[in-house]
N, C-alpha and C positions, 0 to 999 in steps of 0.2 A: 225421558231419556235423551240424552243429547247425540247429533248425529254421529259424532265422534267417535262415540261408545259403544252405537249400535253398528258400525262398520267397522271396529277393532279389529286388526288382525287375531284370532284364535292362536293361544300358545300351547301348539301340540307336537307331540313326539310321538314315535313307535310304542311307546307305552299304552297309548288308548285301545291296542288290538288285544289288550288282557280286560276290555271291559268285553269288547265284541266277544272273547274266547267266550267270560262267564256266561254270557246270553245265550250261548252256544250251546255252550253244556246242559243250561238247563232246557234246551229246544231240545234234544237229543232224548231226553230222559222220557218227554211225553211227544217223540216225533210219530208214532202211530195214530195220533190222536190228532197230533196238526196235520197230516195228510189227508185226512176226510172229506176238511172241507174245499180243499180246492182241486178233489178229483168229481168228489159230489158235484160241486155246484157248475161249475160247467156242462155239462152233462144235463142236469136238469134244463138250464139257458139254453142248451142248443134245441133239446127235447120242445121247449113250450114256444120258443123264439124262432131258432133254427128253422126245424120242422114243420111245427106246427103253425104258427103265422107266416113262416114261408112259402107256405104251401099256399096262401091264394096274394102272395106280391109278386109281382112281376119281377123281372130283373132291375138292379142296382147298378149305374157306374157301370152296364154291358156283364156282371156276374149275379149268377144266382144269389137271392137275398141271405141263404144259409153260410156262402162265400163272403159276403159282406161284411156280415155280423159276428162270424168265429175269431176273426182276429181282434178283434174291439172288443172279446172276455180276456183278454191279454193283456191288454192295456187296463182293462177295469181291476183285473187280478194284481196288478202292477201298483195300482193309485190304495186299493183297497189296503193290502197287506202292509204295506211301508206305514200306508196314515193312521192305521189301527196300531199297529207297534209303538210307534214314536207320539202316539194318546195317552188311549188305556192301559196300553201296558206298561208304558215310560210312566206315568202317574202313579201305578200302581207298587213301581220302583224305586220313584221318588218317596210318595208319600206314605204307603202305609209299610212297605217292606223295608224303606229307610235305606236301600243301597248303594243311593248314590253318598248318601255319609259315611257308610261302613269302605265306600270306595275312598272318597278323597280323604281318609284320616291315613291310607297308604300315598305313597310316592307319588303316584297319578295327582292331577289338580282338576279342576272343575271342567277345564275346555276339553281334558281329555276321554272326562266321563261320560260328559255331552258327546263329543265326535264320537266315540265307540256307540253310543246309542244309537244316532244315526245312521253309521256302519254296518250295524244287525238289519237295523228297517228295509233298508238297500237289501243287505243278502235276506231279508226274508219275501222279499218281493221277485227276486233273482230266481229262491227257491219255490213258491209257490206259480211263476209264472210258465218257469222250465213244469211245470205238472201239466198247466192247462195247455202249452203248449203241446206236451206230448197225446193227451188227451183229442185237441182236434185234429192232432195229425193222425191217431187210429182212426179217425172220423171220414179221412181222407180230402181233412177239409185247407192241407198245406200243401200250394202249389209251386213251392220254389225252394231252392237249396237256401237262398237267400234269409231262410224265416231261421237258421241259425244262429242268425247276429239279434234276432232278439233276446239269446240268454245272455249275452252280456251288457247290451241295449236296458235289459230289464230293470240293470243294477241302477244304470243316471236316473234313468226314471223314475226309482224306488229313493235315491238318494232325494231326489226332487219334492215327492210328497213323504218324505221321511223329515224334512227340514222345514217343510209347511206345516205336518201335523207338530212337530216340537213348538213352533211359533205357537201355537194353540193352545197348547200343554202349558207356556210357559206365561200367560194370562187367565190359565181357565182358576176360580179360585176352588171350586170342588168339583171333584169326576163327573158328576151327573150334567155339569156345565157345557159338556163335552158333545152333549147331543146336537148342541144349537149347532156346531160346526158341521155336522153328519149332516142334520135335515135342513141347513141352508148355505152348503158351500158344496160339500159331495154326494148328496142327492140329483142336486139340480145338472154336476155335471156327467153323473151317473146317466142321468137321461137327452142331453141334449149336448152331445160333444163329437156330435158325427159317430154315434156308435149305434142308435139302432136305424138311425136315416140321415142320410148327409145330409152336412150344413148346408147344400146350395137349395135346399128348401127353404131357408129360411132369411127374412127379407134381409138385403145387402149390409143394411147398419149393423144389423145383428151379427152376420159374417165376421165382419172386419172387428167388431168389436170381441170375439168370440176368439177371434185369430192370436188377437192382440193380449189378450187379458186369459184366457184360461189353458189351463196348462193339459187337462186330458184331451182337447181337441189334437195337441202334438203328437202326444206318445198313442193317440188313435190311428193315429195318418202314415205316425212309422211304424207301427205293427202290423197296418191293413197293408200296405207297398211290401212290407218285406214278407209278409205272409203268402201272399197274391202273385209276389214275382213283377207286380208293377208299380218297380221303386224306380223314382223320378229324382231328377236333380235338386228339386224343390223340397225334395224332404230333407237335404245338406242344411233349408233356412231353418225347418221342424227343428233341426239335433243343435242348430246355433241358438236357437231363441232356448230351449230346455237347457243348455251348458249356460248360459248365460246367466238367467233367471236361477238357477240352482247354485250355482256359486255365490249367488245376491244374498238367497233366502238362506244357504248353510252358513254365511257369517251371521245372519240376525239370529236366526233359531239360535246358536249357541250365547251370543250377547245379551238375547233375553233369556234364554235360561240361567245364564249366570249370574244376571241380576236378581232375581226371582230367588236364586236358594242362596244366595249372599245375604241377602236384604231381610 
């Protein structure tokens, strides 16, 4: 695909928020069922993590390790939810439910089917992160007024890996294809992105390259500062490198999508 094509400007209008509505509607219909798990599983993480291994580490960064690590289910809640939507569920929308044809055969076109897909990912991330958040704060594990600008904080971030998991969707040739992205792109940053022990453990190349190249190390950094109450200037570079890189990856996600169901 030629660079051209894949940096095309997206032809979209206010019509793509009647794809996001549909998504809506049908989140709505089984919303007790998606609440489970992002009240659950936090809850558990802080039980076996929090507590339980925290109780023989010392302090982190001058706060308790349970301090540390609550705000980093936030950002995990954030990368999880967007990139799971705009996969398995976008696949399963595409391909076997067929709705993204039953969409563009109305007035909508393909960019705007794509951009509402993306749209839900972001607010599904938006909505599962505002749980976890509320979740640590009965915890009494939110020390600043500050930790309120992660519910809208949540949405870039979700738009971020809502546009990375579409790129994925939009090569994978069948769903089960979909695991290699899971167990060798968000496992690995699942575990080492400054979320259960900072990056400054880890040798200098690896920082810098870690800085530079992965995207949960960011939305880690600004959920831990805005959680903690010690949000620094340096997290202004966090939200520039995440706006930047997300406006990159939302024009490809939609250029290779729309190569992909044209073609």
């Amino acid at each position: 695909m030629k660079l051209s094509r894949l940096f095309a400007m997206p032809n979209v209008t206010g019509r793509t928020w009647e794809v996001w509505r549909r998504n809506r509607d049908v989140f709505l219909k089984t919303i007790k069922v998606n609440f489970i798990a992002p009240m659950a599983e936090p809850i558990l993480y802080l039980a076996a993590f929090g507590f339980g291994l925290g109780f023989y580490v010392d302090e982190i960064d001058g706060m308790p390790y349970i301090d540390f690590f609550a705000p980093a289910l936030i950002a995990i809640t954030i990368m999880n939810s967007s990139f799971f939507e705009c996969t398995f569920a976008s696949f399963v929308r595409m391909y076997y439910q067929k709705s993204f044809d039953a969409i563009v055969a109305t007035p909508l076109n393909m960019d705007e089917v794509i951009t509402g897909e993306l749209l839900w990912g972001a607010t599904r991330s938006t909505i599962s992160a505002t749980i976890v958040l509320g979740v640590i704060t009965a915890f009494g594990l939110v020390h600043s007024w500050l930790a309120l600008l992660i519910v809208p904080f949540s949405f870039l971030g979700g738009l971020l890996f809502a546009a990375i998991g579409m790129c994925f969707t939009a090569i994978t040739p069948k769903i089960d294809t979909l695991n290699y992205p899971i167990s060798l792109f968000i496992t690995p940053m699942f575990l080492v992105s400054g979320t259960f022990f900072p990056l400054s453990l880890l040798p200098s190349g690896i920082q810098v390259f870690a800085q530079a190249t992965v995207p949960l190390v960011h939305v880690v950094d600004i959920t831990r500062g805005l959680a903690t109450g010690t949000a620094e200037a340096t997290l202004l570079l966090n939200l520039a490198w995440i706006v930047i890189v997300t406006i990159g990856v939302f024009i490809i996600s939609i250029n290779l999508m729309k190569r992909r169901l044209i073609t």
